[in-house]
C-alpha positions in Angstrom: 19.1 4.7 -1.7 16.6 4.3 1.0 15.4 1.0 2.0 11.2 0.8 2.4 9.7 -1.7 4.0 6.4 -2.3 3.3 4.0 -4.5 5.8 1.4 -5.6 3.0 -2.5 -7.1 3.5 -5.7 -6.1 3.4 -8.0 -4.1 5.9 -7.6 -5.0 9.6 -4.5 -8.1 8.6 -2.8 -7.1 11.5 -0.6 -4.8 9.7 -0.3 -2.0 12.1 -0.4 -4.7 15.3 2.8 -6.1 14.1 4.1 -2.5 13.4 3.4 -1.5 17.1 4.8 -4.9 18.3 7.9 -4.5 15.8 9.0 -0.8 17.3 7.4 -1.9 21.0 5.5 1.4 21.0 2.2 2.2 20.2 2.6 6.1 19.0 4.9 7.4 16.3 5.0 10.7 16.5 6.6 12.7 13.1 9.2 14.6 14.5 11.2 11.5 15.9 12.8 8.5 14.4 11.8 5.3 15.6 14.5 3.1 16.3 14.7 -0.7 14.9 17.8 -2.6 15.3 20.0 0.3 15.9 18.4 2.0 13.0 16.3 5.5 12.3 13.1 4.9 10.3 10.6 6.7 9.9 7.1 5.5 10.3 3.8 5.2 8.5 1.2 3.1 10.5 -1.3 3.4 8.4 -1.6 2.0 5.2 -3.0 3.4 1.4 -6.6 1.5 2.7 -6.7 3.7 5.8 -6.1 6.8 4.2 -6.5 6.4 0.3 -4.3 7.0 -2.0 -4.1 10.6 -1.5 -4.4 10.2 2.0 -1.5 7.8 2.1 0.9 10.0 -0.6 0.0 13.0 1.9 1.1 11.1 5.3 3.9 10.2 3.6 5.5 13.7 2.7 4.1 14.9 6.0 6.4 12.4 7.5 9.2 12.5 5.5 9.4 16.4 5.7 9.2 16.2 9.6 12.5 13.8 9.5 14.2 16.5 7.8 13.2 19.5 9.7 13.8 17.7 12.9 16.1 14.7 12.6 17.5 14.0 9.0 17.1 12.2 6.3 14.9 8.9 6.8 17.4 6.3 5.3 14.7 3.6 6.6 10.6 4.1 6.2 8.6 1.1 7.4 4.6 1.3 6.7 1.6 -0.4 6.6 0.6 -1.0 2.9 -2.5 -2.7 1.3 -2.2 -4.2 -2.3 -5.0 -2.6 -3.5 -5.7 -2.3 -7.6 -8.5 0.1 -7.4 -8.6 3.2 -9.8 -8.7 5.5 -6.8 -5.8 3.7 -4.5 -3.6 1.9 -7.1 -0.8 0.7 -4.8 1.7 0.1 -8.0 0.9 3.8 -8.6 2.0 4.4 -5.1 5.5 2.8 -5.4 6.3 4.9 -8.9 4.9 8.1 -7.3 7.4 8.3 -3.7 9.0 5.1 -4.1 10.6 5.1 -6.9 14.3 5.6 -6.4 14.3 3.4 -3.2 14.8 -0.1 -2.6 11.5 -1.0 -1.7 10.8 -4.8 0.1 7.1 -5.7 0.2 6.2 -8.1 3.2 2.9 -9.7 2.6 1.4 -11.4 5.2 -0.2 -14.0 3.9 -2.5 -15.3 6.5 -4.8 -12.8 8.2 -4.7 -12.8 11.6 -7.9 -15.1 12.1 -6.0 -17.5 9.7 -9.5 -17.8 7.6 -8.3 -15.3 4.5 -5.3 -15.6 2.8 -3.5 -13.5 -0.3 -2.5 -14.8 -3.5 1.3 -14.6 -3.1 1.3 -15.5 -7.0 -0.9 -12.3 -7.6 1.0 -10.1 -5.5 4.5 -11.2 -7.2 3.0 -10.3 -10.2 1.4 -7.4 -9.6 4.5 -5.6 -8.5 7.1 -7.5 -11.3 7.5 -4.0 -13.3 9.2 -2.5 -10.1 12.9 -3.1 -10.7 13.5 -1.8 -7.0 10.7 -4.0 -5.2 11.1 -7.1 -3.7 8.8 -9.3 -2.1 9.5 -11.3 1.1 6.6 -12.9 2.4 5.4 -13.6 6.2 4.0 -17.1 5.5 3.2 -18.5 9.0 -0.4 -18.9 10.5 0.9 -17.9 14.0 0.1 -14.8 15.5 1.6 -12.6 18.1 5.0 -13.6 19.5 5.6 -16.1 16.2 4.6 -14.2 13.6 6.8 -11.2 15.4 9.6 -13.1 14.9 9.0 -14.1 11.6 9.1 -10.6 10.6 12.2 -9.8 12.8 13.9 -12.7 10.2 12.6 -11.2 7.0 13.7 -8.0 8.1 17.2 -8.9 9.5 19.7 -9.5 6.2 17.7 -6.9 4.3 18.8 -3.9 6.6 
């Protein structure tokens, strides 16, 4: 079973900041695995709000099927993911479609970067309940940068 990891907010959360900041790279090309902790993933830095839901489905499979041709099977995929509930870019409809047999850990970032938005952690939870394979582990500080790096460096550490 794979293990996804999901960065989760809205549009411009800092989602793909702390993805380029995670990885220490600012590219991620498709043919290469992008090495975290002494582990291949394969990685999506944009999310379902950048691209749509089609969009998103298509950059996915794109990415996936370059990992095979090139380097293997992606045991890892880390992504920038919005919860969104719109008819057109259901993110629930997103994890059944191509994450269904993986173990899948949402990380919501629950301060924006500005620290004047916040998500409803309650909301999310719920939203996502009827995935046995989905976790949530939130990014609860206010910090940015170097802090809320970390933060996600902690999440992320037991669940690999």
């Amino acid at each position: 079973m794979r293990k996804v990891f999901l960065l989760t907010g809205f549009n411009n959360w800092g989602k793909t900041t702390l993805i380029y900041d995670l990885f220490g790279k600012r590219r991620f090309l498709k043919h290469i695995p992008h090495v975290y902790s002494g582990k291949n993933f394969c990685v999506i830095p944009q999310s379902n709000d950048d691209l749509g839901e089609p969009g998103y489905i298509d950059a996915y499979k794109d990415r996936v099927n370059k990992a095979l041709s090139n380097w293997g099977t992606p045991g890892y995929i880390f992504s920038a993911f919005c919860p969104t509930k719109e008819p057109t870019n259901d993110s629930s409809r997103i994890i059944s479609s191509i994450y269904s047999g993986d173990n899948v850990y949402i990380i919501p970032i629950v301060y924006k970067w500005c620290g004047h938005a916040k998500l409803i952690l309650p909301k999310i939870e719920d939203y996502y309940k009827m995935h046995k394979n989905v976790q949530v582990h939130p990014l609860s500080s206010k910090m940015t940068g170097t802090p809320k790096l970390k933060e996600l460096q902690k999440v992320i550490a037991p669940l690999l």
